[in-house]
C-alpha positions in Angstrom: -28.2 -3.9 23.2 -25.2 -6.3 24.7 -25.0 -6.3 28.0 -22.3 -7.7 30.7 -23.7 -8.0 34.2 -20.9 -7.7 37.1 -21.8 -8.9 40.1 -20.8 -12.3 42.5 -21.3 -14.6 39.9 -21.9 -17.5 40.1 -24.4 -16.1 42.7 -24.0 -16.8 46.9 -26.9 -16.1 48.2 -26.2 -12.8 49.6 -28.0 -9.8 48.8 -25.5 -8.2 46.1 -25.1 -11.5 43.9 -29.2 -12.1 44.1 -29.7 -8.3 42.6 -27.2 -8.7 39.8 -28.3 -12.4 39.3 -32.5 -11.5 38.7 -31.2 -8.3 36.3 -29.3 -10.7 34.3 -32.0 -13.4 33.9 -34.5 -10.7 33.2 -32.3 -9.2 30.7 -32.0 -12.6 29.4 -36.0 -13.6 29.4 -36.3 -10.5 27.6 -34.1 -11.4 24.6 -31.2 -9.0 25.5 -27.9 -10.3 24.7 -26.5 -10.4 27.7 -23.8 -12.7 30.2 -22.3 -11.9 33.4 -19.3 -12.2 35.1 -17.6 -12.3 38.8 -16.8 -8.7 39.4 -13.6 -9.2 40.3 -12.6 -11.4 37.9 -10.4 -8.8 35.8 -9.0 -11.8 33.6 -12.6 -12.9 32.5 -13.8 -9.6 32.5 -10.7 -8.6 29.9 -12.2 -12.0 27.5 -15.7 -10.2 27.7 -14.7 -7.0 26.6 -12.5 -8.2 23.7 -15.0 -10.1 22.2 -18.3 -9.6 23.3 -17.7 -6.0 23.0 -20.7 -4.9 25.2 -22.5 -1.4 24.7 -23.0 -1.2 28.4 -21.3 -2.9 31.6 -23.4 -2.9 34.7 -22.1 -3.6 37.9 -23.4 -4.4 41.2 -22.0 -3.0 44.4 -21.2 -0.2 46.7 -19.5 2.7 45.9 -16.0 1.3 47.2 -16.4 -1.3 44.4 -15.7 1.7 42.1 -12.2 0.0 41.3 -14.1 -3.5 39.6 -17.2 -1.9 38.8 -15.9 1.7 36.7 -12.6 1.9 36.6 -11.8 -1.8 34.9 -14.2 -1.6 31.9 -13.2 2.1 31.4 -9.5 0.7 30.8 -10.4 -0.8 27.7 -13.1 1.5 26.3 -16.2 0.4 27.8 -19.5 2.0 29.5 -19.5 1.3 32.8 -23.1 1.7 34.6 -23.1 1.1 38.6 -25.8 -0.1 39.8 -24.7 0.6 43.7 -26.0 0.7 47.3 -24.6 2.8 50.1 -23.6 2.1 53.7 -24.5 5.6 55.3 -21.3 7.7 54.2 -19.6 7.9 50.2 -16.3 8.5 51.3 -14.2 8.3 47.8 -14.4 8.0 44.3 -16.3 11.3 43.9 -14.1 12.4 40.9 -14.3 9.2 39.2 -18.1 8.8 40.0 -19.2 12.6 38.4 -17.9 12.2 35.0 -20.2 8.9 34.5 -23.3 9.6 32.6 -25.4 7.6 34.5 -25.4 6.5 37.6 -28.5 3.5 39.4 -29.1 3.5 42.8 -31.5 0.5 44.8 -33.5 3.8 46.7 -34.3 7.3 46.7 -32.8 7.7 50.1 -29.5 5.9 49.0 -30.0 8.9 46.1 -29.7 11.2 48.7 -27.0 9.6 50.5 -24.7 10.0 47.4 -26.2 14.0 46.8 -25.4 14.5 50.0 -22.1 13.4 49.7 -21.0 15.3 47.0 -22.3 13.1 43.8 -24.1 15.1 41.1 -27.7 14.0 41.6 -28.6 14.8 37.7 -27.1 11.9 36.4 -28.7 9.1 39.3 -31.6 7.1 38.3 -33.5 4.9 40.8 -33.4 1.0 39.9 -35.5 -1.3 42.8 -34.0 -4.3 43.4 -35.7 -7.1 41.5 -37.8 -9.9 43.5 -38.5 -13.5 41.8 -42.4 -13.4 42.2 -42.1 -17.1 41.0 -40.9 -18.2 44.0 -41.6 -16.2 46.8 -45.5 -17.0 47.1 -48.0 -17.1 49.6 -47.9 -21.2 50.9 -50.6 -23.0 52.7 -50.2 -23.8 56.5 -50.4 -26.9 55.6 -47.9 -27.5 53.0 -45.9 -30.0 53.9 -42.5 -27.6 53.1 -44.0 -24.9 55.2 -44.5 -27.3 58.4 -41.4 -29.0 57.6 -39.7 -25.7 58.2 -41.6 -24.9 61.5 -41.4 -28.2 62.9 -37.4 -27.7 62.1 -37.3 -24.3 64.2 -39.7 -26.2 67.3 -42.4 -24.1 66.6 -45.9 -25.6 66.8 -48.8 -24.7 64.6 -50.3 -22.7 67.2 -47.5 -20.3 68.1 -47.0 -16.7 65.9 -43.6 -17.1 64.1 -41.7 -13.9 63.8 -39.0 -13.8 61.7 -35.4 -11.7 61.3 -33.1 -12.5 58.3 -29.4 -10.8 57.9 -26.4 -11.3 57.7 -26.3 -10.5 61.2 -29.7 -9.4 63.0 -28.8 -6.8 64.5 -28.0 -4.6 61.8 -31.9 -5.9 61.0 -33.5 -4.2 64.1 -33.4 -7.3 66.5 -32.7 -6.2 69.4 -35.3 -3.6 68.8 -37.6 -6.4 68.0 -36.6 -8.2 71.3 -37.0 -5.5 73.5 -40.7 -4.7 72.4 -41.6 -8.7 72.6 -40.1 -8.4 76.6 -43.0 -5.4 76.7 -45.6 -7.3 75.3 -44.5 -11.3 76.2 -47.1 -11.6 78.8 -50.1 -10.0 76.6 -49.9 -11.3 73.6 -50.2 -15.1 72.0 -47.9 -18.0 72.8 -45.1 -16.8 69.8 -41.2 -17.5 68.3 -39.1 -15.2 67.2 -36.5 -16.5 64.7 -33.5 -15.1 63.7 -31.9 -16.2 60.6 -28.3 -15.0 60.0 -25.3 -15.6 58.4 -22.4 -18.0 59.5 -19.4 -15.8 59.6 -16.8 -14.5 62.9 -18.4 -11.1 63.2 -22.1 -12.7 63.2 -20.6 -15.3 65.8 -19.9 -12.3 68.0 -23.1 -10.3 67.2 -25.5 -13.6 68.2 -23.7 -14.1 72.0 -24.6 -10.3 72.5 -28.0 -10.6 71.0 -28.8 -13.4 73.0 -27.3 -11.7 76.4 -29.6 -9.4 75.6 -32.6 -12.3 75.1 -31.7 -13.8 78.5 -31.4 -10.2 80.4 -34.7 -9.6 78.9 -36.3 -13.3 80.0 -37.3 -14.3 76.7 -34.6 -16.5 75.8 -36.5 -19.8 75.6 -38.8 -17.7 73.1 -35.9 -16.7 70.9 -34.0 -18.8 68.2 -30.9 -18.0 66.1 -30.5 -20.2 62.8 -26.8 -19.7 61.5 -26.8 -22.3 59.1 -25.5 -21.6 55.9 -29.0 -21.8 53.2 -29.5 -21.5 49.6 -31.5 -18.9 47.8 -34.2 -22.4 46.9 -34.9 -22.5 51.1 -35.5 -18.7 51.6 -39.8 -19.0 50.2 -40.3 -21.7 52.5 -38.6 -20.1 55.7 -40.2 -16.5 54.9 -43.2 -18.7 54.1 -43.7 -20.5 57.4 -43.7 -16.8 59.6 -46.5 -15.1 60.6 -44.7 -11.6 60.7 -41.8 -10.5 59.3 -40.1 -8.0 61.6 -36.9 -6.3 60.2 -36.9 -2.3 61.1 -33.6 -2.3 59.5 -30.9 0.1 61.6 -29.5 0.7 57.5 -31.4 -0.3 54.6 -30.7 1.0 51.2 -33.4 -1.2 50.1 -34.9 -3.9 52.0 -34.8 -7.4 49.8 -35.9 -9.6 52.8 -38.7 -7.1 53.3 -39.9 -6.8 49.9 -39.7 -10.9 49.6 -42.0 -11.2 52.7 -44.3 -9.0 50.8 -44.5 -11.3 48.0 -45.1 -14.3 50.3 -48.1 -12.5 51.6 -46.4 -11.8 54.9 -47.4 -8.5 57.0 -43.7 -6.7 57.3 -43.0 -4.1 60.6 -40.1 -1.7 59.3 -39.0 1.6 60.2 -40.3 4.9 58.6 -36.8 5.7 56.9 -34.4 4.8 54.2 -35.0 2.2 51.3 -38.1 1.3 53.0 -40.4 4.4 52.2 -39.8 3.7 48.8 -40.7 -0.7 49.4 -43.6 -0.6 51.8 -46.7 1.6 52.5 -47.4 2.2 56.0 -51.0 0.9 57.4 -51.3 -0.5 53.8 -48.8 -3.2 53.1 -46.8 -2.7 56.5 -45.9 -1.0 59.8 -43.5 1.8 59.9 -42.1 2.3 63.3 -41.1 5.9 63.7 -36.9 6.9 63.9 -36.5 6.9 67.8 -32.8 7.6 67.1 -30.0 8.6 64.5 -26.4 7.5 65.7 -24.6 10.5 64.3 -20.8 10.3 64.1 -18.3 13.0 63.6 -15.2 10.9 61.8 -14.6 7.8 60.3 -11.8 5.1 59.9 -11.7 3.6 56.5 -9.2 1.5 55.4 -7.7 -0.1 51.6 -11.5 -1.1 51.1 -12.4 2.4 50.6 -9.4 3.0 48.3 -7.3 4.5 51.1 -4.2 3.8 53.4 -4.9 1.7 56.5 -6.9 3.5 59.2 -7.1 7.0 57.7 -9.9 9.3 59.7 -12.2 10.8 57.5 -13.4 14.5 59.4 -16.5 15.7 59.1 -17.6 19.0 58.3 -21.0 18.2 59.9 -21.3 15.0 61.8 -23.2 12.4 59.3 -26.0 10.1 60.4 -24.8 6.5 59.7 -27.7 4.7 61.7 -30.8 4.6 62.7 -33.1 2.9 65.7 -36.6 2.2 65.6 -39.4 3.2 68.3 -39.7 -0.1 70.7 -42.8 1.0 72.1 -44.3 1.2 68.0 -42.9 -2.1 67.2 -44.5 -3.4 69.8 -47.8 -1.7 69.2 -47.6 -2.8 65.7 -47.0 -6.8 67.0 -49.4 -6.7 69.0 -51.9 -5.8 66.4 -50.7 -8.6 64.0 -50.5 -11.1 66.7 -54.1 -10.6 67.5 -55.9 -10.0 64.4 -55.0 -12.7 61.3 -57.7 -11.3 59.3 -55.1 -8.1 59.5 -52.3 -9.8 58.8 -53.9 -11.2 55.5 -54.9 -7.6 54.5 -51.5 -6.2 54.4 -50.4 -9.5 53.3 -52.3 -9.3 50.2 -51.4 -5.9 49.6 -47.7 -6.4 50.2 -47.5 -9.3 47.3 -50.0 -6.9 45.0 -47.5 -3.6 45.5 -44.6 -6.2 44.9 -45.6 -8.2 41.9 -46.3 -4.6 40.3 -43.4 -2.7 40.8 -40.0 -5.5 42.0 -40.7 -8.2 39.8 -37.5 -8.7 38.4 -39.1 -8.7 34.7 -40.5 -5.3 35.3 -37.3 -4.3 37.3 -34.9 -5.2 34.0 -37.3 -4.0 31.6 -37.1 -0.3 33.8 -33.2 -1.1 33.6 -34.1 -1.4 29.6 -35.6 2.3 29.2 -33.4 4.3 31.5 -30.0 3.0 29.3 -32.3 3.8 26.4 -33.5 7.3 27.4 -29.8 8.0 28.8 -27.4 6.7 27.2 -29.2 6.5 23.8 -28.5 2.5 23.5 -31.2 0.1 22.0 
């Protein structure tokens, strides 16, 4: 089997890049002749086709990516496999999409999303995003990396560190978080919440209203935002210096940060929907807050991004559900509990790294990848 891997390569650390990058280098640990490519590189791409000649061309990305990801390789002959995510509406590419064999999706609820939206559900297989196991592991208090990062953030080893990370937090389930801490702040133990986002103008704009929100609230001298820009090498040590992780994601077709903090041996508080009822296990290996709310929307703007003119509304037959918003008053029954009890938090903690070393280890995740082109497509 030859394999060429499209995805942002060489990796950022964004989500995309890191899924595409841990296929490849377990595709690679497995002996599977394989190299990967920027996905919008159609000049390099062209090279890899001509003499590489690979069986199979997987690409990373969301179904607006269906220019780089399908339609390039099919130009010259080649068997495109997308390996996408969703972002709560499939607006295009439906035609092209169909007459694929094979389709992977990163959930069962991102499955749905394309079913839903007029994709033949016959030809999707589910592929989790991968997790290096190797690196995200559970660290000592004491580790010097692990206190370097707290003492970093101003948080002493006596406060609960709860951590956020996004591109922006929001979209994470914040302010969600932020309003159930201004329930409990004067109940539970002296704590932090940190949120790490990315530097970029819309974040910029996202933070000032999140931390309006922190100082209406009166727990702005509790809250930090990190918007430095970090490589993938930091991420164990900053998941690995929290106490929680608390990300009951408003969208989530899958849940890396989530399913990392598991790995660290870090209790997770989600929300009982998307990507993350196939990730995490409720009372087991994390806390499910319950949907408090679905922001349904009637019609859309999409844009050339989408493979469309500039602002051209998309009608709705039935309005869609594009997001979701957790229960406040579970999250903060859920932090409470985890605040209080560290014999709890180790628990689910354990469990979380045990569920995740078993089925998102990116060796078991390319080996999966390995047997669905196998039984599907019939290539060895």
């Amino acid at each position: 089997m030859k394999v060429l891997v499209l995805y942002d390569y060489p990796p950022s650390p964004g989500g995309l890049a890191t899924q595409g990058d841990l296929l490849y280098r377990g595709l690679l640990e497995m002996g599977i002749d394989a190299h990967a490519v920027h996905f919008e590189s159609a000049q390099e791409k062209e090279w890899y086709y001509r003499w590489f000649e690979p069986n199979v061309v997987v690409g990373v990305g969301y179904w607006g990516h269906t220019p780089q990801l399908v339609l390039h390789p099919q130009r010259y002959g080649v068997q495109p496999v997308p390996w996408l995510v969703a972002d709560g509406y499939i607006a295009n590419y439906q035609e092209v999409l169909n007459v694929l064999p094979l389709i992977l999706v990163t959930s069962n609820w991102v499955k749905e999303m394309y079913v839903r939206d007029g994709i033949s559900g016959d030809k999707i297989e589910v592929l989790p995003v991968g997790c290096d196991t190797d690196a995200f592991i559970p660290f000592s208090k004491d580790d010097p990396k692990i206190v370097a990062v707290r003492e970093s953030l101003g948080i002493s080893p006596d406060q609960i560190m709860i951590l956020t990370i996004g591109g922006d937090a929001a979209s994470k389930g914040a302010q969600e978080v932020m309003q159930a801490l201004s329930i409990i702040d004067f109940k539970a133990p002296d704590w932090k919440y940190v949120c790490k986002v990315w530097p970029q103008p819309r974040t910029v704009i996202q933070n000032v209203t999140d931390l309006e929100m922190a100082t209406h609230l009166g727990i702005d001298k509790n809250v930090t935002y990190a918007t430095n820009t970090i490589s993938r090498n930091f991420m164990p040590y900053l998941i690995g210096a929290c106490d929680i992780y608390a990300a009951p994601s408003r969208l989530e077709g899958f849940g890396m940060p989530q399913v990392e903090a598991g790995a660290c041996e870090k209790p997770v508080i989600g929300i009982k929907a998307m990507g993350m009822l196939d990730t995490l296990i409720h009372g087991e290996t994390a806390f499910l807050a319950s949907v408090a709310q679905k922001i349904v929307v009637g019609e859309v703007m999409l844009g050339s991004e989408s493979g469309f003119e500039e602002r051209h509304k998309v009608t709705f037959r039935e309005p869609r559900t594009v997001d979701y918003r957790a229960s406040i008053q579970d999250i903060a029954a859920y932090l409470m509990l985890l605040m209080n009890d560290a014999a709890l938090r180790e628990k689910l903690g354990r469990a979380g790294r045990e569920r995740v070393v078993s089925n998102f280890d990116y060796r078991v995740v390319a080996r999966r990848f390995v047997e669905i082109i196998g039984d599907k497509l019939g290539i060895k």
